[in-house]
N, C-alpha and C positions, 0 to 999 in steps of 0.2 A: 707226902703232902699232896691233895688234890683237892678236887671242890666237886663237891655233891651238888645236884639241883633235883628237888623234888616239887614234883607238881602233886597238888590234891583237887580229886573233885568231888561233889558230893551234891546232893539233891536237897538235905537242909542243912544251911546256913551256920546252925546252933552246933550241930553233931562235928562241921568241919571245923570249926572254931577251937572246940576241946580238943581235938584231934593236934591242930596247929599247936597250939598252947602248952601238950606235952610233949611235942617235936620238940618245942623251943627249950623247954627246962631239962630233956635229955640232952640235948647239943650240949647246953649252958654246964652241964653239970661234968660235961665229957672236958671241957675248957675248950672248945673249938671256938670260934668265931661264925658270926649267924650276920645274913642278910636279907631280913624280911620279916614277916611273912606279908608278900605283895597280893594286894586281892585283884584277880583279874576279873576282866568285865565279864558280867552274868550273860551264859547263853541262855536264851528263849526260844524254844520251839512251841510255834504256836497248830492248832489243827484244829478245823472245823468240819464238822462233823454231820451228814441230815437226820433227822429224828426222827422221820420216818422214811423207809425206803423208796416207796410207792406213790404216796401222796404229802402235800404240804411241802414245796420245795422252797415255800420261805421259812419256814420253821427248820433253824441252825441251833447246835450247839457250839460253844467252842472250849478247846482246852487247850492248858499250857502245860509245858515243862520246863523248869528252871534249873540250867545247871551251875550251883558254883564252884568258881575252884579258887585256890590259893598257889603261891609260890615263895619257896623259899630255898635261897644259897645258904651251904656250908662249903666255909673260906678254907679253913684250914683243916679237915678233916685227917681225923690219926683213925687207928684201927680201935683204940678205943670208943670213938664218936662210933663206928659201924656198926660194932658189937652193942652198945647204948640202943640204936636206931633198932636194930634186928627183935631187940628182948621186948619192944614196946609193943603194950597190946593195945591196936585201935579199935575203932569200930568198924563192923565189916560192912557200913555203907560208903565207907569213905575209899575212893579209889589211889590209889598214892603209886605214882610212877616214880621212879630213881633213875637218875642217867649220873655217870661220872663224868667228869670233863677235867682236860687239865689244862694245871697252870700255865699263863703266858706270863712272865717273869722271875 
């Protein structure tokens, strides 16, 4: 028995959504116990950019990049729930770290 915490990040919203959605109905189906999925606040990298290199230095562009991500705890993870986790096929924008941590109790 231990607890899994995966972090997902991904650039849209939509794609990490489906993503979380079949995390949650593989845990669910493994019979683990699920805590989440928490959505953490969106980074923004913002850059602005001159349009021309030489002349017009008031003429800016600017651009963003939004990253979001998700989180979510497995409470009670069995080797069942791992082997569930490992067979899912995501999408390969979506960035998904795993960290194991154990129980205190």
């Amino acid at each position: 028995m231990e607890k899994i915490r995966l972090k997902l990040k991904a650039y849209d919203h939509r794609v990490l959504d489906k993503s979380v959605t079949a995390i949650t109905e593989a845990v669910k189906r493994s019979g683990a116990e699920l805590i989440g999925p928490v959505p953490m606040p969106t980074k923004i990298r913002r850059y602005t950019v001159l349009r021309s290199p030489h002349i017009n230095k008031d003429s800016r562009e600017q651009f963003e990049i939004r990253v979001h991500s998700r989180m979510i705890d497995i409470v009670f993870a069995t080797s069942d729930t791992v082997d569930s986790l490992m067979k899912l096929d995501l999408a390969p924008e979506v960035d998904v770290e795993v960290r194991s941590m154990a129980n205190k109790g």
